[in-house]
C-alpha positions in Angstrom: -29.3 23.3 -27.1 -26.4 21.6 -24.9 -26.2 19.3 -22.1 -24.2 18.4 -19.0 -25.9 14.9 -19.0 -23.0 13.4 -17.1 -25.3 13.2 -13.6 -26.9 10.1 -16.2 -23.8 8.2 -16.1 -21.8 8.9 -12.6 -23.2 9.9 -9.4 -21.5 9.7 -6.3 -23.1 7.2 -3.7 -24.4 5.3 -5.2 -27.2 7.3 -6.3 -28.7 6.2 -9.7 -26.7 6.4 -12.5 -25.4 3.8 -15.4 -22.2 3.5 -13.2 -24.1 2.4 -10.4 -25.9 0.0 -12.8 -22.5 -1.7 -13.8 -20.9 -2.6 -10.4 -21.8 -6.0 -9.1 -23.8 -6.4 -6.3 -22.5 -7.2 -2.8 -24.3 -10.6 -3.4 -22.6 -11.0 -7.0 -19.1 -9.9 -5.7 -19.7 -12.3 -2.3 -20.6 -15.4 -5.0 -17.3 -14.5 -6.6 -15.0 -14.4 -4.0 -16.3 -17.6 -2.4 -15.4 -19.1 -5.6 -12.3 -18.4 -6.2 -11.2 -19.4 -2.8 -12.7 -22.6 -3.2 -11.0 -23.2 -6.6 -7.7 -21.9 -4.9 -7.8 -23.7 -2.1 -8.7 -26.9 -4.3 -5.8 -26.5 -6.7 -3.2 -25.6 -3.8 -3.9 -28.9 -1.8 -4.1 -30.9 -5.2 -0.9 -29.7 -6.5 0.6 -30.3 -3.1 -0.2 -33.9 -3.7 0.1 -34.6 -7.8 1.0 -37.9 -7.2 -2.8 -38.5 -6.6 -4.0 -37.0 -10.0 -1.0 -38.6 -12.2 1.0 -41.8 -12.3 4.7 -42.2 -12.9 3.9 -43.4 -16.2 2.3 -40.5 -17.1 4.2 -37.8 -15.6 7.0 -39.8 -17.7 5.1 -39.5 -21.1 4.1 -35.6 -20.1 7.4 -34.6 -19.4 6.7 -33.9 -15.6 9.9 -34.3 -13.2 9.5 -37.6 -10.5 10.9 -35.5 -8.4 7.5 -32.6 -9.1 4.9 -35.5 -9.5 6.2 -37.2 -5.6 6.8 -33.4 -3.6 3.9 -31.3 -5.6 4.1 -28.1 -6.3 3.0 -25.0 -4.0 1.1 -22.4 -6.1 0.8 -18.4 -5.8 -2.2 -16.5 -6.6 -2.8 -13.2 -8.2 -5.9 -11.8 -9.8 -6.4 -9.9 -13.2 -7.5 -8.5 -15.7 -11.3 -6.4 -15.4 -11.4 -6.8 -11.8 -7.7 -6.1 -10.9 -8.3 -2.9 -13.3 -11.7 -1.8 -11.7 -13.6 -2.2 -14.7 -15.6 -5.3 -14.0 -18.8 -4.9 -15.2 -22.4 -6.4 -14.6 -23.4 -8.5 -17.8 -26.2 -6.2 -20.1 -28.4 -9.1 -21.2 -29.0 -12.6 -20.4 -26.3 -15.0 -21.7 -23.7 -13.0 -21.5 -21.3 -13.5 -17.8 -19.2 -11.7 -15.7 -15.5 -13.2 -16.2 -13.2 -12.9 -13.4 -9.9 -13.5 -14.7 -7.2 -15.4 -12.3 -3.5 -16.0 -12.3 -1.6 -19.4 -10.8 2.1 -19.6 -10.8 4.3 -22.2 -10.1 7.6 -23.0 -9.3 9.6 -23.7 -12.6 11.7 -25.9 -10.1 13.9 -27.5 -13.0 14.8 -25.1 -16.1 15.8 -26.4 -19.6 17.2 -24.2 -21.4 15.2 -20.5 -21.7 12.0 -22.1 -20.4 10.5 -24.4 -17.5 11.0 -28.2 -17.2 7.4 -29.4 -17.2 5.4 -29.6 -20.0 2.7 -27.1 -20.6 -0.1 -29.5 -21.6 0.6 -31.5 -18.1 0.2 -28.5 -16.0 -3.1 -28.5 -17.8 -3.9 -31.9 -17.0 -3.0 -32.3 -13.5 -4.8 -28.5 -13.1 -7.8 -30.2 -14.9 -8.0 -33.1 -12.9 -8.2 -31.2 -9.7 -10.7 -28.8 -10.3 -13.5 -31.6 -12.3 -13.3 -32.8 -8.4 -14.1 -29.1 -7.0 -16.8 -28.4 -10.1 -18.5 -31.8 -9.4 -18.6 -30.8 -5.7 -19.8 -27.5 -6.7 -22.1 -28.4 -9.3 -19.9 -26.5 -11.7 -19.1 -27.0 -15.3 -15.7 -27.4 -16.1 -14.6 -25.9 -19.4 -11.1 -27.1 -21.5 -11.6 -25.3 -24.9 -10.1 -22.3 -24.2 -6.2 -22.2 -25.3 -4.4 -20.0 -22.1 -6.7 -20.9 -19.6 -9.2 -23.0 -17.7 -12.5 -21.7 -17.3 -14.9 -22.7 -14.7 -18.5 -21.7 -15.0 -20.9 -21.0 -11.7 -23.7 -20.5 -13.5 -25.4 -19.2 -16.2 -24.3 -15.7 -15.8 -20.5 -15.8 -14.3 -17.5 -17.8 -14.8 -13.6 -17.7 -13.3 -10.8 -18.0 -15.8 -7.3 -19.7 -14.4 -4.7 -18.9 -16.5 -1.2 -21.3 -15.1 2.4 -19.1 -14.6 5.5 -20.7 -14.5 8.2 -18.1 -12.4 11.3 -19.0 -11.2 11.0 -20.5 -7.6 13.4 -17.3 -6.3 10.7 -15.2 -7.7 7.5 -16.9 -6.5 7.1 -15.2 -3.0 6.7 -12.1 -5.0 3.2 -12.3 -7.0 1.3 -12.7 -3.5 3.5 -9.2 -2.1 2.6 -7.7 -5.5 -0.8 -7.9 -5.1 -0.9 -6.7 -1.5 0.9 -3.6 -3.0 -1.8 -3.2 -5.8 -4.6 -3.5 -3.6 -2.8 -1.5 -0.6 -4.0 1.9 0.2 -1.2 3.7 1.1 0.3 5.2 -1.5 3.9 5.3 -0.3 3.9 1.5 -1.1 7.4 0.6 -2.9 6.3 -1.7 -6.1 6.8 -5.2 -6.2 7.7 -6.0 -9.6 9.2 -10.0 -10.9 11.6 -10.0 -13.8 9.1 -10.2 -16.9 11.4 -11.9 -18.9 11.0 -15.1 -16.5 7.5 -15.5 -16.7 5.5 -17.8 -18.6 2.1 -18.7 -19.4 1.0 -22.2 -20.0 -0.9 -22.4 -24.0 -2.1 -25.7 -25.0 -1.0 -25.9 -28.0 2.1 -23.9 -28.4 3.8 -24.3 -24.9 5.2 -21.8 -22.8 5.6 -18.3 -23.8 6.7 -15.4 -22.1 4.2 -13.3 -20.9 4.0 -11.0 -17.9 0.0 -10.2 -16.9 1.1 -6.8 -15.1 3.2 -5.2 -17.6 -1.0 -4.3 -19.1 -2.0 -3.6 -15.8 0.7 -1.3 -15.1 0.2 0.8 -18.1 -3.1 0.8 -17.7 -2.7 2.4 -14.0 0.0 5.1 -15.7 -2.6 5.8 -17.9 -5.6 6.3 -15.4 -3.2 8.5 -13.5 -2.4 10.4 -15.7 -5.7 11.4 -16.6 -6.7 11.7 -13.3 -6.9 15.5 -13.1 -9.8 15.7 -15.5 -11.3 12.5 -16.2 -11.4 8.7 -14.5 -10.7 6.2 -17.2 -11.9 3.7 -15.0 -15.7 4.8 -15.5 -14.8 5.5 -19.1 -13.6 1.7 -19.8 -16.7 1.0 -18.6 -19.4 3.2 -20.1 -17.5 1.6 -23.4 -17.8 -2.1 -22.1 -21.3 -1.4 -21.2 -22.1 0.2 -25.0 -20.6 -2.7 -26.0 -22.5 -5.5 -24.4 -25.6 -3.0 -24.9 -25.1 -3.7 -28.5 -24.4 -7.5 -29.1 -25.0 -10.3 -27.4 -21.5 -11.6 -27.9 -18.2 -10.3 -30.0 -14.8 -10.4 -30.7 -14.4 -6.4 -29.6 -12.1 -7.0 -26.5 -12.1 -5.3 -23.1 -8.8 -4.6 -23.9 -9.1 -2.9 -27.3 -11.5 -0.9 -26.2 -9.4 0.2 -23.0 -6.5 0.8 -25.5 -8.9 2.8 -27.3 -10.2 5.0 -24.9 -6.1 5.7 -23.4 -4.8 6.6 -27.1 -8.1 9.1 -27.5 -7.6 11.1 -24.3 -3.6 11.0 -24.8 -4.8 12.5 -28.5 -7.0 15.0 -27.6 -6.6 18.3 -28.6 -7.8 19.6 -25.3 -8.6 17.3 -22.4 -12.0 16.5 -21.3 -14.2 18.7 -19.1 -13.0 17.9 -15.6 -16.1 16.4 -13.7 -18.3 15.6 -16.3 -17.9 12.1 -17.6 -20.3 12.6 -20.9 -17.9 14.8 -22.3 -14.8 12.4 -21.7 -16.9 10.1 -23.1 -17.7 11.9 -26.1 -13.9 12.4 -26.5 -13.3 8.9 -26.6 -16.8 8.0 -29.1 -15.1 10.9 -31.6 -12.2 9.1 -31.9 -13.1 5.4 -31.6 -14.2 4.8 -35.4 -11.4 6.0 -36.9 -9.1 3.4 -34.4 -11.4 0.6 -34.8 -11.1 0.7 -38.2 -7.4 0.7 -37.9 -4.7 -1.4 -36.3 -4.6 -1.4 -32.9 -1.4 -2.3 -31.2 -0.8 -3.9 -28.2 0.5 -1.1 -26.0 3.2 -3.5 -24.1 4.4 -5.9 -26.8 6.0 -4.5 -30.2 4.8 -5.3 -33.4 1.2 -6.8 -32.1 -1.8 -6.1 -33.0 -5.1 -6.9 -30.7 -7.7 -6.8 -33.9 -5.7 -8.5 -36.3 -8.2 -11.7 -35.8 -11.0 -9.2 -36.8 -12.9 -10.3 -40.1 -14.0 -7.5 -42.4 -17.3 -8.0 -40.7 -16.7 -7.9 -37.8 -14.4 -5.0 -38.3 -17.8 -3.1 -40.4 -19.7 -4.1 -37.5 -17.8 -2.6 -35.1 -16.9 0.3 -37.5 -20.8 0.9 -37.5 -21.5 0.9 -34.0 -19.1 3.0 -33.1 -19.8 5.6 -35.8 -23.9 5.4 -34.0 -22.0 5.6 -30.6 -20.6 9.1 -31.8 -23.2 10.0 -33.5 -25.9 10.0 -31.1 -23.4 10.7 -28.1 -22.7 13.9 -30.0 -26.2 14.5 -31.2 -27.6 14.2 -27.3 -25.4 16.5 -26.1 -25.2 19.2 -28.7 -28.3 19.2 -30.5 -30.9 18.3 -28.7 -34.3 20.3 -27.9 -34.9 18.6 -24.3 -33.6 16.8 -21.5 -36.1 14.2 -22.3 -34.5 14.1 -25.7 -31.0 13.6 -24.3 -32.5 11.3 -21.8 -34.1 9.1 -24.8 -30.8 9.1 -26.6 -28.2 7.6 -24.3 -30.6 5.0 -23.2 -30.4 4.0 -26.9 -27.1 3.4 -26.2 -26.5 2.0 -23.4 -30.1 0.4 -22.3 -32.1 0.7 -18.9 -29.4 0.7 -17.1 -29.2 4.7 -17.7 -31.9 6.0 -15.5 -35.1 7.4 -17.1 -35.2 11.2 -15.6 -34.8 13.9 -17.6 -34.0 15.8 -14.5 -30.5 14.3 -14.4 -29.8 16.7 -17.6 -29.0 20.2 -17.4 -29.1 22.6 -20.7 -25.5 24.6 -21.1 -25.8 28.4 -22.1 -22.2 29.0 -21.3 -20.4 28.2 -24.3 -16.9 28.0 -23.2 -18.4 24.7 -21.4 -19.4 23.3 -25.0 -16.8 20.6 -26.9 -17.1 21.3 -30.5 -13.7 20.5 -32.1 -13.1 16.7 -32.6 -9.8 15.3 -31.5 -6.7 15.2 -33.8 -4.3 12.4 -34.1 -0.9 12.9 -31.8 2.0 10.5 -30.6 0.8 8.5 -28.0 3.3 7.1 -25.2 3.8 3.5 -25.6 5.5 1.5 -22.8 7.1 -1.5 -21.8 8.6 -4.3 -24.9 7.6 -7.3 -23.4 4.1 -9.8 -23.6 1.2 -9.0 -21.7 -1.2 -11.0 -19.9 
């Protein structure tokens, strides 16, 4: 027997369903934004005064201008990744945290050469010093380990990442109009694009490198249009993030890969998904996702890069494994099952509580021109942009 069991994962208002499960709760999303206004606001009137977080000698023996250290610097905000895409999910188990991932950038002010004047490291430094005053105030936990950015953690179950920009100062009244134009309703808005081969993000150990955090975002959007007429790729992304938190606790499988992932499977497929039902444009993407995983996958905005090639041969099994039980049972719910209860019992394997428990979500398919039964074959697949992403 068949099944449309896509009333399991999407549901318009917010009626139960694992998509209603994922998004954060108006308390969750409240915490969030209060956050990351304080840490804005905290970092915007400390770099406007970096002469009270570093001494001449220092800003001497970090490479940071007199002239930045006594006027400051005025900073420009712009958020990223999962929540600028719309994939932000709720966390699947304890320990694990919703990441909100932000962007500062600075004025380069003085340019040497290709790249900006002041050191990487002491934009870390000053940035650091700032916000241990605003965690301490907070009863944050400020956290330096990570190599691009500065991570702040509320709690137990949600941090904010910083990553630092360095944009020419011509440029700089442009990431805050950009992401009124992203978030702006109106359709007709003209994009707001900066020159991504004069942006920069701060890494602590290698410096600045050129990286522009919208050239992803931008493809990602392309993409998610393009599929628009049959399937969201939004709710896709995130049935795959939530599989994928389902299944361990913690990994190296990125958001992103699996976003890449799920574009190159629909771009791929030999027909495209049923329009409406989000179980089969899942399956689409589950058929596909062992073979990629256990692949290369390129970055889709920078040539000649690979996002897994950090992957051990375990980890690559691993995920090579779970992806193969992902299709499998995916496959298996929706094509050879003998009741709704059956598919029911299936996807909540996958995917955990969050899918609701009632059978009478499922419906049995006796119209076979409705049934997906030929996996998807291997085609080009667009790729766009040439520069580093974000």
């Amino acid at each position: 027997m068949r099944y449309n069991a896509t009333k399991l994962f999407y549901q318009p208002h917010g009626e139960p369903c694992l998509r209603a499960a994922l998004v954060l709760t108006d308390q969750e999303h409240a915490k969030l934004m209060a956050a990351q206004k304080i840490i804005r606001d905290g970092l915007r009137s400390g770099l406007a005064a970096v002469s009270e977080f570093i001494t001449s000698e220092e800003a001497r023996r970090l490479g940071v201008p007199e002239s930045a250290r006594r006027l400051g610097f005025a900073p420009k905000f712009r958020t990223q990744g999962s929540m600028a895409y719309g994939t932000l999910n709720r966390p699947a188990k304890a320990g694990q945290q919703i990441d909100l991932d932000d962007g500062m950038y600075v004025p380069m002010s003085m340019v040497q050469g290709v790249g900006p004047g002041i050191a990487s490291d002491a934009l870390f430094n000053i940035c650091e010093r700032i916000l241990a005053i605003v965690c301490r105030q907070n009863a944050w936990n400020l956290d330096t380990s990570k190599s691009i950015c500065i991570r702040v953690e509320l709690d137990a179950g949600s941090h904010i990442d910083m990553n630092i920009y360095a944009v020419p100062d011509v440029q700089l009244s442009l990431v805050e109009r950009s992401m009124n134009v992203a978030f702006a309703q109106d359709s007709r808005s003209e994009p707001v694009r900066l020159d991504p081969d004069e942006i920069y993000v701060a890494h602590r150990e290698t410096g600045w490198e050129q990286s522009d955090p919208l050239e992803l975002e931008d493809w990602y959007v392309a993409a998610a249009h393009r599929h628009s007429g049959w399937t969201d790729l939004r709710r896709i992304t995130r049935y795959l993030k939530a599989w994928r938190d389902q299944r361990w606790d913690a990994c190296s499988l990125s958001s992103i890969v699996l976003m890449v992932c799920a574009v190159e499977a629909l771009d791929e497929a030999n027909t495209p998904p049923i329009k409406g039902r989000d179980d089969d444009g899942l399956l689409v993407v589950a058929r596909a996702l062992p073979g990629k995983i256990a692949g290369r996958i390129g970055n889709p905005v920078v040539d000649d890069k690979s996002l897994n090639d950090h992957w051990t041969l375990s980890d690559r099994n691993a995920f090579e494994l779970g992806a193969r039980a992902l299709r499998d049972e995916l496959d298996n719910s929706l094509n050879n099952e003998s009741s709704c209860g059956g598919v029911v019992a299936r996807i909540r394997k996958l995917f955990g509580a969050r899918v609701p428990d009632n059978a009478a979500l499922v419906t049995p398919i006796a119209v076979m021109s409705q049934i997906r039964d030929t996996p998807a074959q291997r085609t080009a697949s667009p790729k766009v942009g040439s520069q580093t992403s974000g």
